[in-house]
C-alpha positions as CSV (number, residue, x, y, z in Angstrom):
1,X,12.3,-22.5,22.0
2,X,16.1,-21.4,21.9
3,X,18.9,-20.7,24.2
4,X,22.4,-19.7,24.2
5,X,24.2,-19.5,26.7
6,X,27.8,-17.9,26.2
7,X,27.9,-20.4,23.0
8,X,30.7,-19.7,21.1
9,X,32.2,-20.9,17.7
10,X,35.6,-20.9,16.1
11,X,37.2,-21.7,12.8
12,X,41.0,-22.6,14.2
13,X,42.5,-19.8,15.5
14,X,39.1,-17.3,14.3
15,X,37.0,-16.6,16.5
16,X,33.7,-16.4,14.2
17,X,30.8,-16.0,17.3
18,X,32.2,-14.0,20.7
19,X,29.8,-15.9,23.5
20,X,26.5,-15.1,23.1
21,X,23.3,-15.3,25.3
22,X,19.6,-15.2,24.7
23,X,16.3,-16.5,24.6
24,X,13.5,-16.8,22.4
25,X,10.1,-17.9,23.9
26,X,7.7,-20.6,22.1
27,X,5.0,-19.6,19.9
28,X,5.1,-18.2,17.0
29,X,6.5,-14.7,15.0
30,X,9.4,-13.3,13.0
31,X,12.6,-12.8,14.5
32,X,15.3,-10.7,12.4
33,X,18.7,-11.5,12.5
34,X,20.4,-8.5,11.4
35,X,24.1,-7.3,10.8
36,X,26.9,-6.6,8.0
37,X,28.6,-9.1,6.0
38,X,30.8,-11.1,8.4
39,X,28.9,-10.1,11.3
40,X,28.6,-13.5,12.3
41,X,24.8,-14.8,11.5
42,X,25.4,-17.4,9.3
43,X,27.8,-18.5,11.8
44,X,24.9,-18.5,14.6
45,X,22.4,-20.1,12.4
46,X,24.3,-22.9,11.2
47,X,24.7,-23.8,15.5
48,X,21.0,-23.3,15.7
49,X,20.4,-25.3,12.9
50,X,22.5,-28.2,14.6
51,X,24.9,-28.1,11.7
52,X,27.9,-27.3,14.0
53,X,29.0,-27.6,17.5
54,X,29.4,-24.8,19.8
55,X,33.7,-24.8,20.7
56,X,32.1,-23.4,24.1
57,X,29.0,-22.6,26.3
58,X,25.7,-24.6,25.2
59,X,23.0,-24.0,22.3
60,X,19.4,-25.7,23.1
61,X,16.5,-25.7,20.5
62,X,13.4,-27.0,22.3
63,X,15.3,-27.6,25.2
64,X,18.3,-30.0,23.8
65,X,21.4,-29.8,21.9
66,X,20.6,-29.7,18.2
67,X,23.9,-31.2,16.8
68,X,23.4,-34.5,15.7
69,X,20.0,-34.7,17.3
70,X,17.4,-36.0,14.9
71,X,14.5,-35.3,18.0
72,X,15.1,-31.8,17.3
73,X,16.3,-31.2,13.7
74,X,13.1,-32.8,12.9
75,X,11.7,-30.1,14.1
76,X,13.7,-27.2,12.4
77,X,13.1,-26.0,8.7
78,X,16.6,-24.7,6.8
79,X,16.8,-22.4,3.8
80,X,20.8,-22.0,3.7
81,X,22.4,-19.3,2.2
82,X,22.7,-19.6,-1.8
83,X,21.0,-20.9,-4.5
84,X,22.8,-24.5,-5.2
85,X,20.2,-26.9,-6.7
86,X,20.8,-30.0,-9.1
87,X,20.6,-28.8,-12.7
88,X,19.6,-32.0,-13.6
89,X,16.5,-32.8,-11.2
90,X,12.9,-30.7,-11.9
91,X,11.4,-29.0,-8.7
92,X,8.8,-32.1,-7.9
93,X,11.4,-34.7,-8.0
94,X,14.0,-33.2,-6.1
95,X,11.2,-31.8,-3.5
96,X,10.5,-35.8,-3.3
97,X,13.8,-36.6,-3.1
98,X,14.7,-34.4,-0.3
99,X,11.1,-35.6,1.9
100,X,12.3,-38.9,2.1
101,X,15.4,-38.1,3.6
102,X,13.6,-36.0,5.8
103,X,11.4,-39.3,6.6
104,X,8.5,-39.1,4.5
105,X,6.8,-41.8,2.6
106,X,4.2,-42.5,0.5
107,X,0.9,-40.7,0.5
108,X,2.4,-39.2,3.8
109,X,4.9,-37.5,1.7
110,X,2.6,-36.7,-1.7
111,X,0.2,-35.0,1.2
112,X,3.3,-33.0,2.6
113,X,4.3,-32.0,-0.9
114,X,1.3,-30.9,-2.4
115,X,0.4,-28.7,1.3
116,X,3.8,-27.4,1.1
117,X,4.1,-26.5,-3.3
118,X,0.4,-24.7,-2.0
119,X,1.7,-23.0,0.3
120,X,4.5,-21.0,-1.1
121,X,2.3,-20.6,-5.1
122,X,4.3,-23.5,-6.9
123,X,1.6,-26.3,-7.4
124,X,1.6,-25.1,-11.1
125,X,5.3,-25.0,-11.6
126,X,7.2,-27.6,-9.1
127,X,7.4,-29.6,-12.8
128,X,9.6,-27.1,-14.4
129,X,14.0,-27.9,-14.2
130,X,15.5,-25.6,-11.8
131,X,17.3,-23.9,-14.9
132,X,14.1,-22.8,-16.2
133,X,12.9,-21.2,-13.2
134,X,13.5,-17.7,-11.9
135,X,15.6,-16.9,-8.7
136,X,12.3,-16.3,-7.2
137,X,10.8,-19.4,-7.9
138,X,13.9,-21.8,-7.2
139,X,13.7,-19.6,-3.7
140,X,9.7,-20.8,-3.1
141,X,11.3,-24.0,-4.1
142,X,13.5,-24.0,-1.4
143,X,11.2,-22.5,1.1
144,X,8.7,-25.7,0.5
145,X,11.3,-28.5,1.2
146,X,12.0,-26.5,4.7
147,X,7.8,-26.4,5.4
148,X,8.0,-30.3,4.2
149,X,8.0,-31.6,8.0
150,X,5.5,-29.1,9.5
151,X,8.8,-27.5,11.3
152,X,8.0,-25.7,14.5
153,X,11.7,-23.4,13.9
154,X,12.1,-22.3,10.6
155,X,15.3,-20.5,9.7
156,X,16.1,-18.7,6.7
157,X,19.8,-17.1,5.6
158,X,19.6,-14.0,3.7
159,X,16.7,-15.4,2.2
160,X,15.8,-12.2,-0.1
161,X,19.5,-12.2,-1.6
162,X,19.6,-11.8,-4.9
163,X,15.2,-11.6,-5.4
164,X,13.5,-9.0,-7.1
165,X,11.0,-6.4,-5.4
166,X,8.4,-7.8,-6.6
167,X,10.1,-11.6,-5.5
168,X,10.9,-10.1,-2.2
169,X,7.5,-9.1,-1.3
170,X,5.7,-12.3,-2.2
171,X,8.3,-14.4,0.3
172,X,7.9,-11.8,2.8
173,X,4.0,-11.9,2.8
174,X,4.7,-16.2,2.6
175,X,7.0,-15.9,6.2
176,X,4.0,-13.2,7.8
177,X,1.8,-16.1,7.1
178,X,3.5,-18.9,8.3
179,X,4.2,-16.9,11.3
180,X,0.3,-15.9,12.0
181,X,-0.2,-19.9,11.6
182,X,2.2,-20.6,14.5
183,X,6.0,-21.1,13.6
184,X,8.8,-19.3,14.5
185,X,10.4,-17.8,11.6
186,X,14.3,-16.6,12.1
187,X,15.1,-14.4,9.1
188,X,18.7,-13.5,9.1
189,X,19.8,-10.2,6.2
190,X,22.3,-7.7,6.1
191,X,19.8,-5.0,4.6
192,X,17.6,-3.1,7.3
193,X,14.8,-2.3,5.3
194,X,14.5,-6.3,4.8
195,X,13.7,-6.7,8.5
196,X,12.0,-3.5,9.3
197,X,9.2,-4.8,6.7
198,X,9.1,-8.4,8.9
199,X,9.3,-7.6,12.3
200,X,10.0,-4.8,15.2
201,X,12.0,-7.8,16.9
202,X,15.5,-8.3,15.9
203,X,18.6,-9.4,17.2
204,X,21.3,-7.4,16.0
205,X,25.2,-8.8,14.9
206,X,28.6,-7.1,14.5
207,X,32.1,-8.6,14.3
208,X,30.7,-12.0,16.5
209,X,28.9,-10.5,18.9
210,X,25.2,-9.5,19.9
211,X,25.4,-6.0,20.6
212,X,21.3,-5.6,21.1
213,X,18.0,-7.5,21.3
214,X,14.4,-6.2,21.5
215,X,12.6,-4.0,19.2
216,X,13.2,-1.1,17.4
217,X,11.9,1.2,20.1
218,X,13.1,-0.8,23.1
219,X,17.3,-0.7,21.5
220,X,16.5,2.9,20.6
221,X,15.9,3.3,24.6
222,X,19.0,2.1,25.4
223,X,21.0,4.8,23.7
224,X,20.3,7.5,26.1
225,X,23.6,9.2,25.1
226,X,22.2,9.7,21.7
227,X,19.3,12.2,21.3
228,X,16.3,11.7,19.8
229,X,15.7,13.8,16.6
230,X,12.1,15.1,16.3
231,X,10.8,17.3,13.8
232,X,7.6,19.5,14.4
233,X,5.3,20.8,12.2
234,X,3.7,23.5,12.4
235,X,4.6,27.1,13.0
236,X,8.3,27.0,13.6
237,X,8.8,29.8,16.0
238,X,6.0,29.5,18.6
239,X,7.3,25.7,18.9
240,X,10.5,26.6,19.4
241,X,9.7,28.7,22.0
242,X,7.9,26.2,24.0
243,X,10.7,23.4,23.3
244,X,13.5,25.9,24.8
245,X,11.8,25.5,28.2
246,X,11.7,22.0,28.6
247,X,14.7,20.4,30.2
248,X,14.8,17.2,27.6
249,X,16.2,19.7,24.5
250,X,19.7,19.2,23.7
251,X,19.7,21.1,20.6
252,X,17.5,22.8,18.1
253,X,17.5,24.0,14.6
254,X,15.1,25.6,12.1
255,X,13.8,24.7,9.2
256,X,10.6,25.8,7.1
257,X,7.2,25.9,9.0
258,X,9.4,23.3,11.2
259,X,11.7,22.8,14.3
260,X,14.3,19.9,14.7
261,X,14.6,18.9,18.4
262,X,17.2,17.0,19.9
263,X,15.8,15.8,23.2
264,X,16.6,13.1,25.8
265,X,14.7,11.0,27.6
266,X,11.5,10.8,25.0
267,X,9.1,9.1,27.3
268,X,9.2,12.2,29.4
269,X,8.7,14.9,26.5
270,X,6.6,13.3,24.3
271,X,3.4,13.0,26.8
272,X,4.1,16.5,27.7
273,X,4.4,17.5,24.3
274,X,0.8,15.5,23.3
275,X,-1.1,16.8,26.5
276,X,-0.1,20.4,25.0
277,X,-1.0,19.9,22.0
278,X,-4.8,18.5,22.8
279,X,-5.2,21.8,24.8
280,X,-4.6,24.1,22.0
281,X,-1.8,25.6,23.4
282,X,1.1,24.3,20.6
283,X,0.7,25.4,16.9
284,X,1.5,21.7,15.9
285,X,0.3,19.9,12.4
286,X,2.8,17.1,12.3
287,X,5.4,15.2,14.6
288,X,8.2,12.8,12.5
289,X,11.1,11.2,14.5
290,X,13.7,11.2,12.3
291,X,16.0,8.5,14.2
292,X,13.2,6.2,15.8
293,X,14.2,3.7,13.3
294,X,16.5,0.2,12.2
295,X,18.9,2.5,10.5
296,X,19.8,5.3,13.3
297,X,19.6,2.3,15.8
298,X,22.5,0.1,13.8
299,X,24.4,3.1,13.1
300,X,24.6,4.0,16.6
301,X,25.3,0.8,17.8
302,X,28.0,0.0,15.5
303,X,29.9,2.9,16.1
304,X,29.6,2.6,19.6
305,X,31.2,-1.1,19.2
306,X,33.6,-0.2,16.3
């Protein structure tokens, strides 16, 4: 469904994406685009959305360029970044508005807009002024104009900015849905947590460049210079005994009625640690990786690249 290949963008002289490569297959799920401020994501999206050219390499969504291309763009929902609607206009009429130049007509387009105000809980309220409606709801808004052409790609920047938690989990159970239907969702957000709750799959951003893609667990492999923190349960000093003989411990430190492992290579302790534990042999009530997560993995990969 998309392809980079060393694509590139620059402002001028500013070099706002480094070249970048990857692929994401067909079919659908939640992709999260993650990284800080300035990483470079909006920048990314706004090539995969076909609203710039790459300065070099090549970008292909569904196997052709999307810039200018109305064969693919018509396949591609956008929620930009921000919340700029006409003050003027109530939800319907600018939903209408914005189906025609998408290509919609007639009961075509009253079929589209009444599936898609369904869809994200805004039947009863598309009539309302944007000024009149909450952050939230101007954000469904903008979520059923992208899901107005049945999009196969649907990309969304920093889409929870701004949102309540209670606003933030009703669009994140909307995008889980549209993604168990069959579209790609793209979710782009600065805040970890955000894409931790959508998806193990991310593609992670910093200063232009992709510095990882995969899951959680799969960039957390990659890091072999970093530990693994694990902390056992369970009577402290009988499973620190056991952990001093394995070769994986880098370090160890007490706490109560646990021990805090630092230990390479987890593939290779952990089933050694589980088969001990079935025989009876550990005193173990509770195992939590501490770093086996969105935040440890960005940390470490930041600092690396910093």
């Amino acid at each position: 469904m998309i392809k980079l290949e060393r694509a590139s963008l620059r402002y001028g002289a500013v070099l706002g994406l480094s070249p970048t490569s990857f692929e994401l297959p067909e079919g659908g799920g939640i992709v999260g685009l993650l990284g800080p401020n300035g990483a470079g994501k909006s920048t990314l999206l706004q090539l995969l959305s076909g609203l710039l050219p790459p300065s070099g390499g090549s970008v292909e969504i569904f196997g052709q360029a999307p810039f200018r291309n109305p064969e693919v763009l018509s396949k591609i929902g956008l929620v930009p970044e921000g919340d700029r609607l006409p003050v003027g206009l109530k939800g319907r009429g600018w939903l209408r508005m914005m189906g025609r130049l998408s290509g919609l007509e007639g009961e075509a387009l009253e079929t589209a807009m009444t599936k898609a105000l369904d869809t994200v809980g805004m039947s009863e309220r598309a009539d309302l002024p944007f000024p009149r409606m909450s952050k939230g709801m101007r954000q469904r808004m903008r979520l059923a104009q992208a899901l107005l052409h049945d999009p196969k790609l649907l990309i969304l920047d920093e889409p929870f900015n701004g949102l309540d938690p209670e606003a933030r989990l009703t669009l994140m159970g909307l995008l889980r849905d549209l993604a168990e239907a069959g579209a790609r969702v793209l979710v782009s957000s600065h805040i970890l947590t955000e894409v931790a709750q959508l998806t193990d799959r991310i593609l992670l951003l910093f200063r232009g460049r992709l510095l990882a893609e995969g899951s959680v667990t799969e960039i957390r492999q990659l890091l072999d210079r970093h530990p693994v923190e694990l902390r056992l349960s369970g009577e402290a000093r009988a499973l620190s005994r056991w952990a001093v003989e394995q070769p994986e411990l880098v370090a160890l430190r007490m706490e109560d009625a646990a021990a805090v492992l630092s230990i390479r290579n987890p593939r290779d302790f952990l089933p050694k640690l589980q088969s001990e534990a079935a025989k009876g042999g550990l005193p173990l009530t509770g195992l939590d990786p501490l770093d086996l997560n969105l935040e440890a993995v960005f940390q470490y990969l930041t600092k690396d690249h910093a």
